[in-house]
N, C-alpha and C positions, 0 to 999 in steps of 0.2 A: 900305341893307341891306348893299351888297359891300362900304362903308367899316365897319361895325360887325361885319361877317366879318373883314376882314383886320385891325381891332385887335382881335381873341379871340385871332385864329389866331397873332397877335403876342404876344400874353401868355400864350399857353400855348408857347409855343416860348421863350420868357423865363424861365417856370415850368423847365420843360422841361430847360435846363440847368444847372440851380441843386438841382434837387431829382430823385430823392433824392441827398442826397450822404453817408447811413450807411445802416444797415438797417433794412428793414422790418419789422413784426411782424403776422402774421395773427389775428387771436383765433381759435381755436375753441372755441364754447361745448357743446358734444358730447363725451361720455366717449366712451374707446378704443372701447368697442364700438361706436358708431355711434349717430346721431340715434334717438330715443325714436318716431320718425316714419319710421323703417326699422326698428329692428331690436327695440328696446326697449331698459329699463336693467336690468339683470339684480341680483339679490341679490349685493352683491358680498364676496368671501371671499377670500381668501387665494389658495386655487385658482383663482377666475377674476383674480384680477389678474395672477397669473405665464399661466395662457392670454391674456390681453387683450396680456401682452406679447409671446409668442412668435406670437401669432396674425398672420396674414395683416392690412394696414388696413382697415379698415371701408371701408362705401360713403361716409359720408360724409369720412374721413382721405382718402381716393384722388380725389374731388371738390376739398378742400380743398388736394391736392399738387398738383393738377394747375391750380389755381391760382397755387399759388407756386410753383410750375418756371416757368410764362408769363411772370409779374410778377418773377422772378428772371432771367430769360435779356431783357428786355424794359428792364430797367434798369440790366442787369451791376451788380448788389447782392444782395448776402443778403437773402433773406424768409426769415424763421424765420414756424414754428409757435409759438404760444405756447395750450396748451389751459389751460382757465380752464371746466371743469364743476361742473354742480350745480345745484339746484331746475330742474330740466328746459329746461336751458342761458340761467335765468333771471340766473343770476349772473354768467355770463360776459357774455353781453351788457350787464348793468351797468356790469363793466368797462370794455369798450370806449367806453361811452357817456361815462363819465367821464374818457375819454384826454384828454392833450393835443390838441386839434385841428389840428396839425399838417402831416396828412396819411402820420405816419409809421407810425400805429395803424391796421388796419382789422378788420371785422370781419366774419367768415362765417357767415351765421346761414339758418335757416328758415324758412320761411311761419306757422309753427304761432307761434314768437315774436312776431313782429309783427304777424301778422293777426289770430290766435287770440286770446291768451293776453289783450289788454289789456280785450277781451270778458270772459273766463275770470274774471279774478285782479282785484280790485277796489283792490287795490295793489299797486305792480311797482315796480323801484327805477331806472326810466328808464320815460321817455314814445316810445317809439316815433316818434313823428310830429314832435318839435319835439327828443329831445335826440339824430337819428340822421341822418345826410343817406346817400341813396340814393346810391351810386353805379353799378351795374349787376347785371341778373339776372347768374344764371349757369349755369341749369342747371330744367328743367322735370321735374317727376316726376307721370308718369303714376299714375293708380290703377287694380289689374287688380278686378272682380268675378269668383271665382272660386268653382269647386264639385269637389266630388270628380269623380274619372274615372267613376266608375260613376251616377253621379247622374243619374236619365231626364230633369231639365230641362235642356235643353242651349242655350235661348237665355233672351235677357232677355224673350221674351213669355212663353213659359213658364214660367219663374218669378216671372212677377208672377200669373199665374193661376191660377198654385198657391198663392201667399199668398194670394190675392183668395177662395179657395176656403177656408181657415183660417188667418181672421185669427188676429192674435196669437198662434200657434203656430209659424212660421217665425223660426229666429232667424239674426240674420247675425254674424259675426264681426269683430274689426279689432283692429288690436296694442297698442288704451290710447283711454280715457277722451279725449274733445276734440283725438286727432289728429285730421291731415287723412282721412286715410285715415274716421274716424267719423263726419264731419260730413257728408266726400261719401256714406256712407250714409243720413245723416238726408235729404238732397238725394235720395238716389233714394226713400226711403219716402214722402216728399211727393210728388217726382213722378209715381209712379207710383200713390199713390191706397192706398199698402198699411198692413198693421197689421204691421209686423217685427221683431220686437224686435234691440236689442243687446245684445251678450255680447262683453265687454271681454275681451284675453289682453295679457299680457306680451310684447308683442313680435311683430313679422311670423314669426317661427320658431312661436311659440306657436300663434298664431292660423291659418296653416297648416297644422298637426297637427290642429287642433279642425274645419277643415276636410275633411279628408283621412280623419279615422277617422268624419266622420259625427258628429259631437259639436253643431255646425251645420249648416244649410243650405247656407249659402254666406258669403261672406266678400268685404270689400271691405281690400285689402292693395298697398302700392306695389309698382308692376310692378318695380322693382329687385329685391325683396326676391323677386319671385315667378317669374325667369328661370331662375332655377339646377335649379330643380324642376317645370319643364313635361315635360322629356324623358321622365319614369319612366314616365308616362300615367295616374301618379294624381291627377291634378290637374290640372282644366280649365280655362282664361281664357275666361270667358262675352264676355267685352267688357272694354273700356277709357274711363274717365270723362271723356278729353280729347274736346274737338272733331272732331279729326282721329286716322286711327291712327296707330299708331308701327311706324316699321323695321322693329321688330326682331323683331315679333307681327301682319306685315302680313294675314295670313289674320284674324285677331279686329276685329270690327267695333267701331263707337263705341258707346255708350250710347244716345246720339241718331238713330244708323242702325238702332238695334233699336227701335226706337217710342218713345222719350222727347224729342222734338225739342227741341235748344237745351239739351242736359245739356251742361256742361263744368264742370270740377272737375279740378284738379289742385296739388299741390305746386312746391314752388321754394326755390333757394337764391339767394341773393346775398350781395351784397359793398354794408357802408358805411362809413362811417368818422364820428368824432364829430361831432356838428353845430357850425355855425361853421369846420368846412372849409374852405379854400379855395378858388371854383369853378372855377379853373384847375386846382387840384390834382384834383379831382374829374372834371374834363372830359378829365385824361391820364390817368388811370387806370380812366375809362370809354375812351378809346380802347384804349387797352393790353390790356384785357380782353376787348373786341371783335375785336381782330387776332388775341388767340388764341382766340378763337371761331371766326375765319373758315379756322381752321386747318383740313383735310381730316382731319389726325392725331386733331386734339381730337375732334371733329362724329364719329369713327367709334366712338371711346372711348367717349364718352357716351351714341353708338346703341345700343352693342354691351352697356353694363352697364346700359339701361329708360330712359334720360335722353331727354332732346334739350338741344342748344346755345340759348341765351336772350339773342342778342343783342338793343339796343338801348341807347337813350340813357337819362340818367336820369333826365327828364322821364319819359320811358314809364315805367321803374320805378316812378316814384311815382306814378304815377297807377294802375299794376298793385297797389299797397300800397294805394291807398284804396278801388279797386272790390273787391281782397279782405277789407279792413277791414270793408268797409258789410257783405257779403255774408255772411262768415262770422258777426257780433257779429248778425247776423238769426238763423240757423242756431245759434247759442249760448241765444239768446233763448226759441227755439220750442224745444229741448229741454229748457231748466232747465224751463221755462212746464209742459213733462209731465211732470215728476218728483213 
């Protein structure tokens, strides 16, 4: 084993000074305003593409820079952006899947792409699993269950009691069709035994509002999307769909700590590049990735805007790609199966 360590550790150190030697290119498959899986895609006009430009970066642009500042300051080389949006960043990731393999292409994509969608969409113009090699998470998104400020159910037993008391009259909200954010609600209606309906919005903004004025029950929305608007006090975090709580909402308990034991459900972003990669190329820019994860600067960025840091190897990543493949295309199943 220590002879077949120190010849990796040799060939990536070989890799290592050979490459890169021009610039990198990031894909994002996400319009300006941000993944369909935070914020939504808005109707777009005239007007919002001169706002998309003067706007502040989305959540996912400012995920995605803080990527390639790491992989830029990491290999003293240009990483450009290169966005590449459309069919719900079905296309961009096409793109990437058909780069050169390289090493010089990678791509920053969502959960809702690769886990979701090849459930979803019964053709896609890349295979996920055979035309993408994993090379590292990057970033974990919690999902917030939330309810108006004024709303008497104030945890998650009570609002399953209240469903349980009028089925199919409780509806919950979330920002589109087959995101994550809707399927971890199909996961808490099953869990917990309830009749709830769905009511799809345009967006964590949208779905928010239908929250807030009482239009819904309640709403399952990424806690990124859902920090900016805790302060006002109209709008309550009943819970969190991860395992564990986060940082940054450390008073709001899990899902699983309010009576659904073994709920976890959450979003994610990473980094791949096309398959037939190089696995040395792939094994330095899973380290590369990981040293600025191990960053205190990054780890507080990413507390502080609903994230958490995602290190590991890319064995783990893909094996985090197949447990949320199997889990989701179940969860896709048992909703088509009710319509």
């Amino acid at each position: 084993m220590r002879s077949l360590l120190a010849t990796w550790l040799l060939l990536i150190a070989t890799v290592a000074t050979a490459y890169p030697d021009r610039p990198l290119a990031v894909v994002v498959p996400f319009p300006a305003a941000g993944s369909d899986d935070i914020y939504g895609v808005p109707r777009i006009t005239k007007l919002v593409k001169v706002m998309q430009t003067l706007a502040t970066p989305s959540l996912t642009d400012i995920l995605a820079l803080e990527l390639i500042q790491s992989l830029g300051g990491a290999f003293e080389r240009p990483v450009n952006m290169e966005r590449h949006p459309g069919g719900r960043t079905i296309a961009g990731t096409g793109y990437a899947a058909r780069a050169k393999p390289d090493g010089y292409t990678l791509l920053f994509a969502g959960n809702p792409t690769i886990t979701i969608f090849p459930s979803l969409y019964s053709k896609l113009p890349f295979d996920p699993h055979n035309d993408l090699s994993p090379v590292a998470a990057f970033a974990y998104m919690p999902i917030a269950l939330i309810t108006a400020g004024d709303n008497p159910a104030r945890t998650v037993r009570e609002m399953i009691e209240r469903a349980r008391m009028l089925p199919g009259q409780i509806n919950y909200g979330t920002l589109g069709d087959a995101s994550t954010a809707h399927l971890t609600g199909e996961l808490f209606r099953a869990a917990s035994g309830t009749q709830i309906v769905h009511v799809s919005y345009n967006g964590s903004l949208a779905a928010i509002n239908a929250v807030v004025t009482r239009h819904v029950e309640f709403g399952f929305v990424p806690l990124p999307a859902v920090l900016p608007y805790t302060e006002t006090g109209k709008l309550r975090i009943i819970a969190i769909s991860t395992g564990t709580r986060h940082p940054a909402v450390p008073s709001v308990p899990t899902v699983a700590e309010s009576g659904l034991a073994g709920f976890d459900a959450y979003g994610w972003f990473g980094v791949f590049t096309p398959a037939r990669t190089s696995g040395a190329i792939v094994s330095l820019l899973n380290y590369e990735i990981n040293r600025a994860l191990a960053e205190e600067a990054l780890q507080r960025s990413l507390l502080a805007r609903g994230f958490t840091a995602a290190p590991g190897s890319p064995e783990a990543f893909r094996e985090l790609i197949r447990k949320d493949s199997e889990r989701w295309a179940r969860v896709v199943r048992s909703v088509t199966a009710s319509q």
